[in-house]
Backbone as CSV, one residue per row, in Angstrom:
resi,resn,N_x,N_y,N_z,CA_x,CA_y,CA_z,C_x,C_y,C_z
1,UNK,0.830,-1.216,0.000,0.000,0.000,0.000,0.859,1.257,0.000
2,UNK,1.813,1.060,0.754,2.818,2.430,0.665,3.356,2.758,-0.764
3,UNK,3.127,1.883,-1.340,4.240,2.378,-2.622,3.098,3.000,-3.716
4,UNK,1.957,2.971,-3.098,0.628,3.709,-3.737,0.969,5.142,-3.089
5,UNK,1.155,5.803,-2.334,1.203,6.746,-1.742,2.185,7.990,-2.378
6,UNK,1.958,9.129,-2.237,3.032,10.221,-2.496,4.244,10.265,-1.742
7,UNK,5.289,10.401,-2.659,6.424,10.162,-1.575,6.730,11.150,-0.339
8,UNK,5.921,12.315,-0.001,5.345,13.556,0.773,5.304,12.833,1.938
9,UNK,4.323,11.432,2.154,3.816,11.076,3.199,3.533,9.830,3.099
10,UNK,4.424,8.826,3.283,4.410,7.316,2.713,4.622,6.396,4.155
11,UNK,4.301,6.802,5.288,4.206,5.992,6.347,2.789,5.513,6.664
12,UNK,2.466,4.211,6.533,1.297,3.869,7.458,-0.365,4.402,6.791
13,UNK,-0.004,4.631,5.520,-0.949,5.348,5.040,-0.876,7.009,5.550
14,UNK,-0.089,7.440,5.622,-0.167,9.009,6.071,-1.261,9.858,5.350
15,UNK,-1.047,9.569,3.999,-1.707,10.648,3.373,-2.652,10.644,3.105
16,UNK,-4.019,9.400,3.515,-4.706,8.924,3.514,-6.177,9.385,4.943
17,UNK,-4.627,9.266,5.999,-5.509,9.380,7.056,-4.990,11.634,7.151
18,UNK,-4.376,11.674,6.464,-4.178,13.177,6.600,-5.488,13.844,5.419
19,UNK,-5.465,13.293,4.391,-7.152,13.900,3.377,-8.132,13.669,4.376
20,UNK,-8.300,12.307,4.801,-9.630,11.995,5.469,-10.019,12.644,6.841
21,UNK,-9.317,12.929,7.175,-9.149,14.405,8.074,-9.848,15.751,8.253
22,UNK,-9.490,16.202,6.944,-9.684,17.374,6.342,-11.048,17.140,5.774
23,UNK,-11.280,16.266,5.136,-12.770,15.632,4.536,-13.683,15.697,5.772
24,UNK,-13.347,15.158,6.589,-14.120,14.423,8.035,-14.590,16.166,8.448
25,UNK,-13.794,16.612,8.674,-13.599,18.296,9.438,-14.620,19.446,8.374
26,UNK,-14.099,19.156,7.861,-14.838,19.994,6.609,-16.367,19.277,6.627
27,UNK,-16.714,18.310,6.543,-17.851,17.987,6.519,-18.400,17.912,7.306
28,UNK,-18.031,17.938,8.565,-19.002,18.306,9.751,-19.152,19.354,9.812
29,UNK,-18.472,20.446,9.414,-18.685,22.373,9.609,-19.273,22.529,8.459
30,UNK,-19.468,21.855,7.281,-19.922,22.615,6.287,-18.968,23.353,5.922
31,UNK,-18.096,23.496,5.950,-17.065,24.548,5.188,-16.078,24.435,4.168
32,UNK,-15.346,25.074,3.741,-14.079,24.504,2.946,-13.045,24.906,3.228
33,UNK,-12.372,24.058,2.498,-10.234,24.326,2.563,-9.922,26.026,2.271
34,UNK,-10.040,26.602,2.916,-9.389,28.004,2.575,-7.617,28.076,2.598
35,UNK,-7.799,28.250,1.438,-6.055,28.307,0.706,-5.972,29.977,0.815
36,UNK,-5.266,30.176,1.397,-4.206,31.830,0.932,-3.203,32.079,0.979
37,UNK,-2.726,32.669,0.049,-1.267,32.815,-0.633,-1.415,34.656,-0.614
38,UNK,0.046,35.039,-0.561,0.759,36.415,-0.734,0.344,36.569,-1.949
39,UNK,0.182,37.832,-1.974,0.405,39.424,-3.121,1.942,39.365,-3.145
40,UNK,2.396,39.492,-4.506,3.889,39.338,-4.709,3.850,40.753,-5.696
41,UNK,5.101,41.003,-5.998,5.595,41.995,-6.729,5.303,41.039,-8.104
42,UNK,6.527,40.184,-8.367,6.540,39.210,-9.641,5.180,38.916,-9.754
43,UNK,5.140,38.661,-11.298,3.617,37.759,-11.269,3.665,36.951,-11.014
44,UNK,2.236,36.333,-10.197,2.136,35.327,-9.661,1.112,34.062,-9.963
45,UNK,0.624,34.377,-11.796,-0.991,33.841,-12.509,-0.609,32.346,-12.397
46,UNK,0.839,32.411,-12.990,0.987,30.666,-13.072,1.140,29.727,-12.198
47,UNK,1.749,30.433,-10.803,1.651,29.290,-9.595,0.596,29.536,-9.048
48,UNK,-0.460,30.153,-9.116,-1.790,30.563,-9.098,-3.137,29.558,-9.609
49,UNK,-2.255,29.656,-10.908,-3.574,28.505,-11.715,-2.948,26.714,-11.402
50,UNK,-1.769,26.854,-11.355,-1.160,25.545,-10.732,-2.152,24.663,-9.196
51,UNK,-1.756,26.277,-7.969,-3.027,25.336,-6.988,-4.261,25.407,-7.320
52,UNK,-4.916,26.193,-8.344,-6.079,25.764,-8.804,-6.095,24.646,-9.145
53,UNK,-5.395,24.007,-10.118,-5.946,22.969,-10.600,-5.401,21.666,-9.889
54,UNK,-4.491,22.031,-9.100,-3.822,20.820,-7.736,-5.168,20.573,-6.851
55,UNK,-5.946,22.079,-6.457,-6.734,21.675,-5.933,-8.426,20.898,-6.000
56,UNK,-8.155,21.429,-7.338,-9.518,21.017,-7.901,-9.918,19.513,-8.376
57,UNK,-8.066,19.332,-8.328,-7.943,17.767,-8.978,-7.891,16.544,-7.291
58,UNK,-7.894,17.847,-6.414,-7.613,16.780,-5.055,-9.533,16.152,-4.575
59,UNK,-10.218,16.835,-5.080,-11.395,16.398,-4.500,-12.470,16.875,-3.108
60,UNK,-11.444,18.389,-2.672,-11.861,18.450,-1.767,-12.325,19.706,-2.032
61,UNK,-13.880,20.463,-1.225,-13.863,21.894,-1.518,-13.158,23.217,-0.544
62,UNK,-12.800,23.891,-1.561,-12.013,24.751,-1.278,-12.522,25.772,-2.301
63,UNK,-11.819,27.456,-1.060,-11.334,28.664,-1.558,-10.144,28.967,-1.674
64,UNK,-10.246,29.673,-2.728,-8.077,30.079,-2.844,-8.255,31.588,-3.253
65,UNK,-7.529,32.417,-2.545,-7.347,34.006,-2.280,-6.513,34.514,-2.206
66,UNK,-5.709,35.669,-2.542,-4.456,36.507,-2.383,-4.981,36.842,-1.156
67,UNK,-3.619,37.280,-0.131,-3.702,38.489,0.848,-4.296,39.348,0.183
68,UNK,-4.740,40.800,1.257,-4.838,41.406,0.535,-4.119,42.786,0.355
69,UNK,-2.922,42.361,0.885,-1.828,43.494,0.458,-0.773,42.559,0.029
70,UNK,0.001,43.272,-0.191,1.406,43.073,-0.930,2.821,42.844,0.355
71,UNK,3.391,41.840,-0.027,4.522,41.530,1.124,5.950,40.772,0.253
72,UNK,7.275,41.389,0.630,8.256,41.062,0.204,8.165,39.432,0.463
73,UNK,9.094,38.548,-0.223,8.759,37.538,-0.156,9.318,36.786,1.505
74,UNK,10.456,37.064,1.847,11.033,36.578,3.040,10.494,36.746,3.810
75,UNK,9.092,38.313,4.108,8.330,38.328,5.446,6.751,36.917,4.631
76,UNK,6.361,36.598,3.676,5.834,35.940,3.252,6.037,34.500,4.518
77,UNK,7.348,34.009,3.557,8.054,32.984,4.079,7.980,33.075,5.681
78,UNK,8.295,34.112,6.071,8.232,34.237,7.475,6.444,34.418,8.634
79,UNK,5.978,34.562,7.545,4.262,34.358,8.331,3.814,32.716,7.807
80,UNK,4.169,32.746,7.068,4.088,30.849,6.155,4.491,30.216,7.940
81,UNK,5.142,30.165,8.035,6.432,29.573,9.307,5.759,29.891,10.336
82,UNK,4.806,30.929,10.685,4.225,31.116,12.076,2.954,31.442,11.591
83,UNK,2.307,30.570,10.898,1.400,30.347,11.100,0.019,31.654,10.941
84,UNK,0.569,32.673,10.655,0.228,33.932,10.156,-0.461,34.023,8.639
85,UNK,-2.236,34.229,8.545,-2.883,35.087,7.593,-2.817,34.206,6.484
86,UNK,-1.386,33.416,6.076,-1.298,32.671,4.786,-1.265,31.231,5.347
87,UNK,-1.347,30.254,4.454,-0.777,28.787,4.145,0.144,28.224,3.058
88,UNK,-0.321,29.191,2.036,0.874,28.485,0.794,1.416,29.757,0.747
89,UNK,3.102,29.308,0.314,4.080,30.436,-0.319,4.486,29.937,-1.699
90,UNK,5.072,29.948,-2.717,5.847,29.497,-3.864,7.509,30.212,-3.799
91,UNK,8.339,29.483,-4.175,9.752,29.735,-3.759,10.375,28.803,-4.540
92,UNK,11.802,29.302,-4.873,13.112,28.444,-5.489,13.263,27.491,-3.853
93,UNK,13.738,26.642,-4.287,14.024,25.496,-2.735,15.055,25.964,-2.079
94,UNK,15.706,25.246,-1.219,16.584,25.511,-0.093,17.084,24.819,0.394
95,UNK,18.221,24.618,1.180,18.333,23.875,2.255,16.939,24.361,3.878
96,UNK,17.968,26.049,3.838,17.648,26.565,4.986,15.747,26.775,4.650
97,UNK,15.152,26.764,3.886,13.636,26.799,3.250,12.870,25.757,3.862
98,UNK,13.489,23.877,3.642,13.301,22.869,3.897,13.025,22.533,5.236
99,UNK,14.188,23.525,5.718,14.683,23.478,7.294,13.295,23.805,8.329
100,UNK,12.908,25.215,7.761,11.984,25.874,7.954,10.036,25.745,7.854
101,UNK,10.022,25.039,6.489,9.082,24.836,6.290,8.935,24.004,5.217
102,UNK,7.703,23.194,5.139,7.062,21.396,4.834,7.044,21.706,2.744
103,UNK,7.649,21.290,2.189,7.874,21.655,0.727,6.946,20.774,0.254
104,UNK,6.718,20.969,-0.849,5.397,19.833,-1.899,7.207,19.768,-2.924
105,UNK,7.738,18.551,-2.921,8.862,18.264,-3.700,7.922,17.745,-5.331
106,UNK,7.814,18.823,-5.424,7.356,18.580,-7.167,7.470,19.889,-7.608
107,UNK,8.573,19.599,-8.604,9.084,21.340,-8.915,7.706,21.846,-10.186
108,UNK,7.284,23.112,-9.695,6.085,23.747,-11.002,6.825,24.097,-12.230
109,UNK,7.638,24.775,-11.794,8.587,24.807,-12.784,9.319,24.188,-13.810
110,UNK,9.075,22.811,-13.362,10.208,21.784,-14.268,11.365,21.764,-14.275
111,UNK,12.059,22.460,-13.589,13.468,23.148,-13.332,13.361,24.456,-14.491
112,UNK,12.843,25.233,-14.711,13.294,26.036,-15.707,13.706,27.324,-14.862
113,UNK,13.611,27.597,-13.590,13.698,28.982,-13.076,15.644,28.281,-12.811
114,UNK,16.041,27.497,-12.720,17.298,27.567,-13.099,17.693,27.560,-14.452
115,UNK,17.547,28.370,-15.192,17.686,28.595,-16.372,17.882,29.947,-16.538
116,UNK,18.803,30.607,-16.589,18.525,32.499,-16.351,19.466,32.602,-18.106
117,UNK,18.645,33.959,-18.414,19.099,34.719,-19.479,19.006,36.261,-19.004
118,UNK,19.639,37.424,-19.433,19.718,38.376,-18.847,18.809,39.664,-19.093
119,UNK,18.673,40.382,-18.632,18.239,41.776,-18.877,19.019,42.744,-18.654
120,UNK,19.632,43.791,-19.409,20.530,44.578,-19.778,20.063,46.064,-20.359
121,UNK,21.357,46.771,-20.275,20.555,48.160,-20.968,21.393,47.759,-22.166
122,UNK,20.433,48.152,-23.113,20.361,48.104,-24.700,21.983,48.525,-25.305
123,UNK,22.524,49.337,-24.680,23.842,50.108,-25.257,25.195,48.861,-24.797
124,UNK,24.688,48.400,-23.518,25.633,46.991,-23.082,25.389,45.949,-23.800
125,UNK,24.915,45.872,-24.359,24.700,44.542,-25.151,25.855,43.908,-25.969
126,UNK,26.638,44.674,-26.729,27.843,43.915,-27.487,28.618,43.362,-26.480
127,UNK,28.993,43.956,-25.790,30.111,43.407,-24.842,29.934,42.145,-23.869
128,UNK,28.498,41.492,-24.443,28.162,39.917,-23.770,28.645,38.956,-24.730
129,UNK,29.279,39.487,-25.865,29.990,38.653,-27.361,30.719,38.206,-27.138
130,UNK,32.150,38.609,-26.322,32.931,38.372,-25.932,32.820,37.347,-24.205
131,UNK,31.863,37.352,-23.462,31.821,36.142,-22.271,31.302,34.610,-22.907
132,UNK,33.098,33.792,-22.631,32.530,32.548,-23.086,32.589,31.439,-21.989
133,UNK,33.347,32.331,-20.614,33.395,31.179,-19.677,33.143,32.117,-17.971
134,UNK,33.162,31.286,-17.250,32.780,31.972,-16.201,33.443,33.208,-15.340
135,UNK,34.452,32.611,-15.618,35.851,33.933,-15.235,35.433,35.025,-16.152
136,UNK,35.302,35.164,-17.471,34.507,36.155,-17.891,33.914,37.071,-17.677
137,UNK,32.587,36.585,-17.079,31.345,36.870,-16.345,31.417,37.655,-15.191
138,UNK,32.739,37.637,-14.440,33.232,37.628,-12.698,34.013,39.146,-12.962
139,UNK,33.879,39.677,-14.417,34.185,40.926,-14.634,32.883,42.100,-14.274
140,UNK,31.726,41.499,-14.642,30.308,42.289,-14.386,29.406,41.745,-13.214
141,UNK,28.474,42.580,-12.640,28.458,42.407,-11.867,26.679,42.324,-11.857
142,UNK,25.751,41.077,-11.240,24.178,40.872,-11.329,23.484,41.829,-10.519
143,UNK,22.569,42.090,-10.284,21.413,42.190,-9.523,20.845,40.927,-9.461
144,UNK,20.379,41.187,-7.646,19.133,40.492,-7.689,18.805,40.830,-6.388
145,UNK,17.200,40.079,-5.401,16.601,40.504,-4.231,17.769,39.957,-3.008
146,UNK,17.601,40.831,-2.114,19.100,40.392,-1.102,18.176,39.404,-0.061
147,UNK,16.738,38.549,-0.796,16.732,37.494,0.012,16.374,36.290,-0.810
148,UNK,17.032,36.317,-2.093,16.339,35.704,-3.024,17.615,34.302,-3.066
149,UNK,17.182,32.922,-3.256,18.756,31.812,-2.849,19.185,32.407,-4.070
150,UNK,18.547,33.093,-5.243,19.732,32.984,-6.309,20.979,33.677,-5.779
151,UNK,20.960,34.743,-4.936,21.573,35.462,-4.716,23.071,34.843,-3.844
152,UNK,22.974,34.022,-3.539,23.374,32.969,-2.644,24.072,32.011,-3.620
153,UNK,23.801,31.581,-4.946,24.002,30.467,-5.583,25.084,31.727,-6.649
154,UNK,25.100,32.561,-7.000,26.008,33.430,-7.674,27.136,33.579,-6.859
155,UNK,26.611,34.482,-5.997,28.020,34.433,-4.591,29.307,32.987,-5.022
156,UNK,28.317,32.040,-4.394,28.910,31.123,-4.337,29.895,30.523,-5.765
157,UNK,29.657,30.865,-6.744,30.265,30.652,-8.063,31.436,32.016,-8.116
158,UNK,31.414,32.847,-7.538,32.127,34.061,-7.573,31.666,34.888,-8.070
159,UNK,30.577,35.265,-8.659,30.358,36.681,-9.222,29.827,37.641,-8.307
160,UNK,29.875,38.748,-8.678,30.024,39.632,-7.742,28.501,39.739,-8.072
161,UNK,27.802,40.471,-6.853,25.779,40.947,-7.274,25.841,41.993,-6.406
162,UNK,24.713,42.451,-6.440,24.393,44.217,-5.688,22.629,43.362,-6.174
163,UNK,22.270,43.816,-4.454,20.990,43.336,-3.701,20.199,44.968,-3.297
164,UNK,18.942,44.386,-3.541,17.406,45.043,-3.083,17.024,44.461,-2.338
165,UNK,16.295,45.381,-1.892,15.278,43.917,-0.894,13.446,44.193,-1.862
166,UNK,13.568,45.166,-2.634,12.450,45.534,-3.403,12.829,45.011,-4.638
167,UNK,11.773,44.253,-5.199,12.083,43.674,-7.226,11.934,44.936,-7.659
168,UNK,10.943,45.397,-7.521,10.515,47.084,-8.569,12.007,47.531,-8.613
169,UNK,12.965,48.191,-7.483,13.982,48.435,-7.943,15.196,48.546,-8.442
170,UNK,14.819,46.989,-8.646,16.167,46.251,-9.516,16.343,46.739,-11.216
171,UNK,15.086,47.181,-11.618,14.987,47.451,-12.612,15.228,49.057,-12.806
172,UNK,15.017,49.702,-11.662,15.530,51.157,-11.692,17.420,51.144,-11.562
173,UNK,17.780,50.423,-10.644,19.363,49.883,-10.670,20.084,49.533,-11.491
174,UNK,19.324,48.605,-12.822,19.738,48.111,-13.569,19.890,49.476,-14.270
175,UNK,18.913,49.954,-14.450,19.264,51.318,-15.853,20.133,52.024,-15.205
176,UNK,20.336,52.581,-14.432,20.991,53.831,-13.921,22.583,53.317,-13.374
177,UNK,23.029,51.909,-13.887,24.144,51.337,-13.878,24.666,50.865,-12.671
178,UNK,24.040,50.319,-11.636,24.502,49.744,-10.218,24.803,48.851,-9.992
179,UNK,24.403,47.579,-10.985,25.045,47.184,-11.405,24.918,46.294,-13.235
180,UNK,25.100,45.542,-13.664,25.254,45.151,-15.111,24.346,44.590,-15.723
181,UNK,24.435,43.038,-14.992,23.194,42.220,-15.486,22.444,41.878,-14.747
182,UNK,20.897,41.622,-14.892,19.922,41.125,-14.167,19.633,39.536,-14.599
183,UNK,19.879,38.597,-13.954,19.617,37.509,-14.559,18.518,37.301,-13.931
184,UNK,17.449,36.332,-15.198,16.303,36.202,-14.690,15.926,34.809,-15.954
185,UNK,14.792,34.072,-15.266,14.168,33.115,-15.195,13.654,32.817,-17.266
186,UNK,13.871,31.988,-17.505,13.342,32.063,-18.965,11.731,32.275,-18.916
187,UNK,11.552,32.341,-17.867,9.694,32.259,-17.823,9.412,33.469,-17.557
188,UNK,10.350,34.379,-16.765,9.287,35.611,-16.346,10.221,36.742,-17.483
189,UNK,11.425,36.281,-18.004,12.424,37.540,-18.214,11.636,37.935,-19.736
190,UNK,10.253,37.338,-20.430,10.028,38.205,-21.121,9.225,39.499,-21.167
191,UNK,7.902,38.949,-19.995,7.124,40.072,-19.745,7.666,41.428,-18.958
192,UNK,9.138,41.380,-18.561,9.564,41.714,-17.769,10.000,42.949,-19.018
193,UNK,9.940,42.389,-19.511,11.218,43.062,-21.019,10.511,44.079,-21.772
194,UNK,9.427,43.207,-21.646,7.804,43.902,-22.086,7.978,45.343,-21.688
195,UNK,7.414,45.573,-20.225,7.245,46.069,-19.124,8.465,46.977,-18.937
196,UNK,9.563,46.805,-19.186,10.530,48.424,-19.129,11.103,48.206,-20.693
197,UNK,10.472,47.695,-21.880,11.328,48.239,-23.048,11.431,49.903,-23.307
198,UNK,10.646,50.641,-22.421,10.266,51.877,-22.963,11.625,52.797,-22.293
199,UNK,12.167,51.804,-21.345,13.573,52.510,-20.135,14.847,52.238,-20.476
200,UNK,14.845,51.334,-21.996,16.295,50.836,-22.817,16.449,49.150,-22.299
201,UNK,16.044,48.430,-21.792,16.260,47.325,-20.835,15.573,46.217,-21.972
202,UNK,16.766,45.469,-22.239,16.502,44.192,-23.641,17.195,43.020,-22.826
203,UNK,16.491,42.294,-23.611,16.943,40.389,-23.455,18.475,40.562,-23.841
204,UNK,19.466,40.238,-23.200,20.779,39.873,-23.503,20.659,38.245,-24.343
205,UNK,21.143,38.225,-25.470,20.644,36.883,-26.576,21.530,35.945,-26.753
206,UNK,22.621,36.039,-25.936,24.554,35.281,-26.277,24.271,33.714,-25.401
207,UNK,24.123,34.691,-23.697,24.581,34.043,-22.808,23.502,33.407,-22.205
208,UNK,23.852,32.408,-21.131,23.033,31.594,-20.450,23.555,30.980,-19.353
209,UNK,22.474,30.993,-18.480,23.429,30.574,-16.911,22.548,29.635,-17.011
210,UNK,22.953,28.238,-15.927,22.147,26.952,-15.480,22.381,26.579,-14.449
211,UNK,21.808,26.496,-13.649,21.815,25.910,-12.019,20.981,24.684,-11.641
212,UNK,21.063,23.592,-11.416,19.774,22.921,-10.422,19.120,23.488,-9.874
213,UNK,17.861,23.594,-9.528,16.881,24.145,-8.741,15.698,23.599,-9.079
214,UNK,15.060,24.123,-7.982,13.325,23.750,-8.276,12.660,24.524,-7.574
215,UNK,11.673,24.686,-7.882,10.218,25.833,-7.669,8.810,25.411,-6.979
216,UNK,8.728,24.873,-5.601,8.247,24.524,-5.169,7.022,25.139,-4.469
217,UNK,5.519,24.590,-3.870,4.962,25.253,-3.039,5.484,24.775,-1.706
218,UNK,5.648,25.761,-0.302,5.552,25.568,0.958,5.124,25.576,1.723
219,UNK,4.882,25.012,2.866,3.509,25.080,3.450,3.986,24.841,5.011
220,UNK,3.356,25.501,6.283,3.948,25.282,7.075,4.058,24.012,7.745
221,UNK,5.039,23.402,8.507,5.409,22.593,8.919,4.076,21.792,9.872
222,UNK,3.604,22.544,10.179,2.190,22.031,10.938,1.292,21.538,10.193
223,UNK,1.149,21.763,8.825,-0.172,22.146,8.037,0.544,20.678,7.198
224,UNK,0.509,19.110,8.114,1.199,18.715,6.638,-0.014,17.838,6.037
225,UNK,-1.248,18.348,6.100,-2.959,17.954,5.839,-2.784,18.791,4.246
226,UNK,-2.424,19.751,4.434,-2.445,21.122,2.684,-1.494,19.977,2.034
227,UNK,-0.274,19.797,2.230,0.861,19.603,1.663,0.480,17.925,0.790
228,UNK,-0.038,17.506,1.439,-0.774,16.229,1.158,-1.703,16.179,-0.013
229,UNK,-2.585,17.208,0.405,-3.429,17.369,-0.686,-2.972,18.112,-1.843
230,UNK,-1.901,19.220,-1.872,-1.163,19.756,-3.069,-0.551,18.822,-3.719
231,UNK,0.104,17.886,-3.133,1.039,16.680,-3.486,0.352,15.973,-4.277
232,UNK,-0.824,15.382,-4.018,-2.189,14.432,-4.665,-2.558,15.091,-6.193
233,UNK,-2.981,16.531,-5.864,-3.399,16.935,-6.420,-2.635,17.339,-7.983
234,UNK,-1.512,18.032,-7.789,-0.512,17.820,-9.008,-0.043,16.692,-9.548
235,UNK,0.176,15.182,-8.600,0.279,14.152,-9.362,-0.880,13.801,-10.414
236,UNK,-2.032,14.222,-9.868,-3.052,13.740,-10.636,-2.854,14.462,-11.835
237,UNK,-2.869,15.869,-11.735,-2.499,16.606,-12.956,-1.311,16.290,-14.055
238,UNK,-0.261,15.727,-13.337,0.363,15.145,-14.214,0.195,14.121,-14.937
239,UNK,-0.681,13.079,-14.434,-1.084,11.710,-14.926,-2.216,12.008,-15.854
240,UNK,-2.652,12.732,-15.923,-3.952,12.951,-16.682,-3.637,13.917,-18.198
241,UNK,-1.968,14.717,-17.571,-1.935,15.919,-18.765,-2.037,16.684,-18.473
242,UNK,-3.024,16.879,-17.573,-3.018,18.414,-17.192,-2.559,19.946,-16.828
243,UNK,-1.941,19.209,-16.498,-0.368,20.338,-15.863,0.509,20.192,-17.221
244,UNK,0.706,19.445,-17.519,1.973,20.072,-19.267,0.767,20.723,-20.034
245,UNK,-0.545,20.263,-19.756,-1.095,21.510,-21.214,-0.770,22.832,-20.403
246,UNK,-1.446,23.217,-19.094,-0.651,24.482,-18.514,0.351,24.682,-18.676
247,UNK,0.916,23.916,-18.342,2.637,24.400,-18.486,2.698,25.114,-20.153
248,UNK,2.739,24.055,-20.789,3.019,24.735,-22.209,2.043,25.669,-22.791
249,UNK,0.644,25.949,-22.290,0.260,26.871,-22.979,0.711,28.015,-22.148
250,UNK,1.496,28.237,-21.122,1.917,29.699,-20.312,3.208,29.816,-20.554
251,UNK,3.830,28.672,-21.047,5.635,29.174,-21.299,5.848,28.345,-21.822
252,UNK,5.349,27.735,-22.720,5.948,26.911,-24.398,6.861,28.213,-25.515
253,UNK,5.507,29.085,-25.533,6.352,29.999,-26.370,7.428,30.654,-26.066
254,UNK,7.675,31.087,-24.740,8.922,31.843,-23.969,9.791,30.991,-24.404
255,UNK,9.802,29.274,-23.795,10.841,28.751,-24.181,11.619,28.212,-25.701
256,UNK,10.878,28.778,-26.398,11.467,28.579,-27.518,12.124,29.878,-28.099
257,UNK,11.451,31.199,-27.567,11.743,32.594,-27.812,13.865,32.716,-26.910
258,UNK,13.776,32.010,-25.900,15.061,31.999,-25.528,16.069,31.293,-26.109
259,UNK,15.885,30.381,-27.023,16.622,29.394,-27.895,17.864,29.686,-27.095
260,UNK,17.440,28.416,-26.017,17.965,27.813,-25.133,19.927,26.889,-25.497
261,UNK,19.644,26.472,-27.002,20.590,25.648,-27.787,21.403,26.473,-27.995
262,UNK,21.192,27.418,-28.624,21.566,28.749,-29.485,22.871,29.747,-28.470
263,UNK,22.970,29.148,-27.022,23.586,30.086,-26.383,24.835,29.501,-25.797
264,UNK,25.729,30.226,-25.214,26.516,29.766,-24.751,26.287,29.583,-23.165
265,UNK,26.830,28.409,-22.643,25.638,27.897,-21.275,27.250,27.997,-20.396
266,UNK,26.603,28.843,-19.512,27.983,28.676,-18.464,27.254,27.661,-16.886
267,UNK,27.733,26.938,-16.697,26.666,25.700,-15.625,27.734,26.723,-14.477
268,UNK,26.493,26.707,-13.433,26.967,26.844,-12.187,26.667,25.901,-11.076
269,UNK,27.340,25.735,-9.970,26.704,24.753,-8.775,26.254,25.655,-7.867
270,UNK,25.634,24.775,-7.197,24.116,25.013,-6.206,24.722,24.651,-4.687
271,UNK,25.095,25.489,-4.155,25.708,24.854,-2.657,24.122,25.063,-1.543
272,UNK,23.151,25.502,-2.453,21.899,25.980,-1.804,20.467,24.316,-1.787
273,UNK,21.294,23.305,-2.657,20.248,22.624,-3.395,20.436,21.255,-2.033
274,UNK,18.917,21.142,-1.589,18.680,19.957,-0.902,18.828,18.763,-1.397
275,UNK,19.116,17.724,-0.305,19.374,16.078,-1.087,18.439,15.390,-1.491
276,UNK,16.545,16.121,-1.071,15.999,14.975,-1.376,15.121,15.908,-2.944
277,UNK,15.598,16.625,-3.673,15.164,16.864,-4.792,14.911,15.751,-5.442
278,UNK,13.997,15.389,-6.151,13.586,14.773,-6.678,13.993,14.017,-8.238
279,UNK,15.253,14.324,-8.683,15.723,14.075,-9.811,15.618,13.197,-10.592
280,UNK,15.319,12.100,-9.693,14.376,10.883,-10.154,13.637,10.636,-11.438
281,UNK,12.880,11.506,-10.552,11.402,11.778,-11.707,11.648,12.416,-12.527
282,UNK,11.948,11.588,-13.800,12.445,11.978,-15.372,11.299,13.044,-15.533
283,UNK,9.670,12.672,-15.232,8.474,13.342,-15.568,8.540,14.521,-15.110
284,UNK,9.169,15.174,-14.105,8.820,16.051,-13.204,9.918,17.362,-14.023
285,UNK,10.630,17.122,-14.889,12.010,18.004,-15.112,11.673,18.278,-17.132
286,UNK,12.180,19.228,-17.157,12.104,19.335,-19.022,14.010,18.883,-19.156
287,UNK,13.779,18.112,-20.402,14.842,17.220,-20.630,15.641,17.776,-21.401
């Protein structure tokens, strides 16, 4: 019977007697699963429609709601953890994340948020012709959020970064030269591009960074009744299709717009990446 189970919660029937729980509870109050998640700066539609359809595919009724203000992501993470206003967060993984709080190990992402291409001001652009290896690179210098692991996973490779604790003003930093490149996600770095082409700020088209990672929901350590049912709920989506038609109808086209082949790939390591990632699962990763 265990080897029927999500690997989330594979003792004794865990995840079994953790739904029936929530079923049992809920049906004596009449009520439902109220899911709430943070107001983020980044958009947030696609890990959005993800627990929609995790949840819709779990069987149980439920509401799902933004806060209703806006919160940097680390105080997010940090009410996630005590139990504060929210239940789900979405996040790159962690060690210290893991440590903290109960992960759904099924990346939404597929691994693609380790995949960065850059954003640049338009006039810098030739001078990415010339980076073909990482020492290269360790001449210019990234942005990114000073609580974000990428920030942590660059460090660690040697390049130098200059931190916000606000996204909005990474993109004011970036223009006004604080520092060089913004590396960002093949999924979000086009709307992004969208959104300040009018400030000089273009897709850098040469280069390409790659890291392990994964893009997980979190949930607090108490709550491992949600985590169960997110877990259920995306497997099902995967077994059925469901989740790759999402997936590819929200970032099929991005990923081909980055022609991923086409670049020169500098691999970095992950001194940030937990042991029980899931790598396994050929299904769970784009190949």
């Amino acid at each position: 019977m265990n080897a029927c189970l999500p690997p989330l919660l594979r003792n004794a029937g865990a995840w079994l007697i953790a739904v029936c729980s929530v079923l049992v509870g809920l049906t004596a109050t009449g009520a439902t699963l109220d899911v709430r998640y943070p107001q983020q700066e980044a958009d947030g539609a696609y890990p959005v429609k993800v627990l929609a359809l995790a949840l819709s595919k779990s069987g149980i009724p439920y509401t799902l709601a933004p806060m209703p203000y806006q919160m940097p992501q680390g105080r997010a993470l940090k009410q996630l953890a005590q139990g504060i206003d929210l239940n789900v967060v979405w996040s790159i993984t962690s060690k210290e994340r893991e440590q903290d709080l109960l992960p759904v190990r099924i990346p939404i992402d597929k691994g693609l948020y380790g995949w960065r291409i850059f954003l640049v001001n338009k006039e810098a652009v030739d001078q990415y012709s010339a980076i073909q290896s990482l020492g290269d690179l360790k001449a210019l210098k990234a942005g990114q959020g000073h609580d974000w692991p990428d920030t942590a996973i660059l460090r660690a490779n040697g390049l130098p970064v200059e931190v916000s604790p606000r996204y909005d003003s990474l993109f004011r930093m970036l223009k006004s030269k604080r520092f060089d490149y913004f590396p960002r996600s093949v999924l979000e770095i086009w709307g992004e591009a969208d959104r300040y082409a009018d400030t000089g700020l273009v897709v850098e088209p040469r280069v390409l960074l790659h890291y392990p990672t994964a893009f997980y929901f979190f949930v607090s350590k108490n709550n491992p009744q949600l985590a169960a049912i997110l877990e259920r709920g995306i497997n099902a989506a995967i077994k059925d299709g469901s989740f790759e038609r999402l997936f590819q109808q929200t970032y099929g086209d991005v990923m081909r717009r980055a022609n991923l082949t086409g670049r020169t790939t500098l691999r970095l390591t992950s001194p940030l990446l937990p042991a029980k990632i899931p790598l396994q699962r050929k299904e769970l990763w784009i190949q």
